[in-house]
N, C-alpha and C positions, 0 to 999 in steps of 0.2 A: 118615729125613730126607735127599734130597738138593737139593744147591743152593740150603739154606735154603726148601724145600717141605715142608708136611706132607702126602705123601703120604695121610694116612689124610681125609683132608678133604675138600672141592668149595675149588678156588683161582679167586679173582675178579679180574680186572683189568677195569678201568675206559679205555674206547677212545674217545681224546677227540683225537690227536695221531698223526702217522704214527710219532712213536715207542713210543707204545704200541701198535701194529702189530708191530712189532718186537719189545716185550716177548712180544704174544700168542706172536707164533713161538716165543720160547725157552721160556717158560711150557707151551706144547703139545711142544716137542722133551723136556724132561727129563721132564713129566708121561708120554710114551710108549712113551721110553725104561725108567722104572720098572714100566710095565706088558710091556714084553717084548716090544714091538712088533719085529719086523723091521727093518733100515735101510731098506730099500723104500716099508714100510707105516709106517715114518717120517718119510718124504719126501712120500711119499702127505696124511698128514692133517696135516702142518706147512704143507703148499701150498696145502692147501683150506682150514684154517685163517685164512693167511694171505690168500685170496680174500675170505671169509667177512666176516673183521676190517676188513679195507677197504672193504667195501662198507658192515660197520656203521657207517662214520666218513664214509665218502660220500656214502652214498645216505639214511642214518639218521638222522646230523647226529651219531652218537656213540652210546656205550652204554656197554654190561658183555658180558665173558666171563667163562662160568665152565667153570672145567677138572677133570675127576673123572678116578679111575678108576674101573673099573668091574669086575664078574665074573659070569659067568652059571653056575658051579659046572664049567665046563666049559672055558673060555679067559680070561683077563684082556682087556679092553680099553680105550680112553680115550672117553669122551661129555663133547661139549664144546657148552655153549646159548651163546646168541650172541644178544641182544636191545637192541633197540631201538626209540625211544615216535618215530619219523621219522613220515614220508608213509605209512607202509606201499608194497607193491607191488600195483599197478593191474589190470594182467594177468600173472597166475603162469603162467600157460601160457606166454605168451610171453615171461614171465622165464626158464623153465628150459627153451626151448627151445636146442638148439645152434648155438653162434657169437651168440648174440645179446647183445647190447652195449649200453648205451647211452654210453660214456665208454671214459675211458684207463686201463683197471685191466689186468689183465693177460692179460685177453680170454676168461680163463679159465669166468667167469660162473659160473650156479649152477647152470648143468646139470655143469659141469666138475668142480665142487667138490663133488655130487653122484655123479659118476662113480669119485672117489677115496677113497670112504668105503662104509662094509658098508650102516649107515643114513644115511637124513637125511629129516628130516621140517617143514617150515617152515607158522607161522601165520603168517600175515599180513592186513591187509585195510585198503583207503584211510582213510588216517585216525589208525590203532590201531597202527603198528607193526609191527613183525617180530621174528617169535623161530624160529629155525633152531637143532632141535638136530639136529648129527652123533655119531658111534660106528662106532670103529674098532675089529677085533678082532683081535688075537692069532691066527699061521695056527697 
């Protein structure tokens, strides 16, 4: 148990509020830190995280994260879903292309936040929402 997390679990918060933005980041920094992340590949998926969370409160109208650890027998790492019942996104291609924007977030976008993560994989489709999970691993 650190910072009042049960590590051995999937942890949820609820992104309704730029402070629950905030929470995601410290929720993903302790949850990465207990996996043995690197400070680097700490920063790494706290950032994209933190892209992620905003965008599910932007563009989604709000959602849930959920933050695990994770192990493949081999490396510890953190997988974190990220979903939202929004607009869905229109065109994915030109969501994940780079530099593309459509607002004031941190410009980082979801090819960015794809760039700082091992995987990431997003459903989406006009209408149905978005569910984006990323995983980070352990070097």
């Amino acid at each position: 148990m650190t910072s009042g997390v049960d590590l051995g679990r999937p942890q949820t918060q609820a992104v309704g509020s730029d402070e629950d933005v905030v929470r995601v980041r410290q929720l993903v920094r302790t949850v990465a830190v207990a996996a043995k992340l690197s400070l680097v590949d700490q920063t790494k998926v706290v950032t994209a995280a933190s892209e992620l969370a905003r965008n599910t409160l932007v563009y989604g109208g709000g959602g849930s994260v959920e933050v695990s650890t994770v192990d493949n027998g081999r490396k510890q790492g953190i997988k974190i879903l990220f979903a939202d019942s929004g607009p869905g996104i229109a065109d994915l291609n030109l969501a994940l292309t780079d530099g593309y924007t459509t607002g004031g977030g941190l410009g980082l976008g979801l090819s960015g936040a794809r760039r700082l993560v091992d995987e990431f994989d997003i459903q989406t489709a006009p209408g149905q929402g978005t569910r984006i999970t990323i995983t980070k691993w352990s070097r």
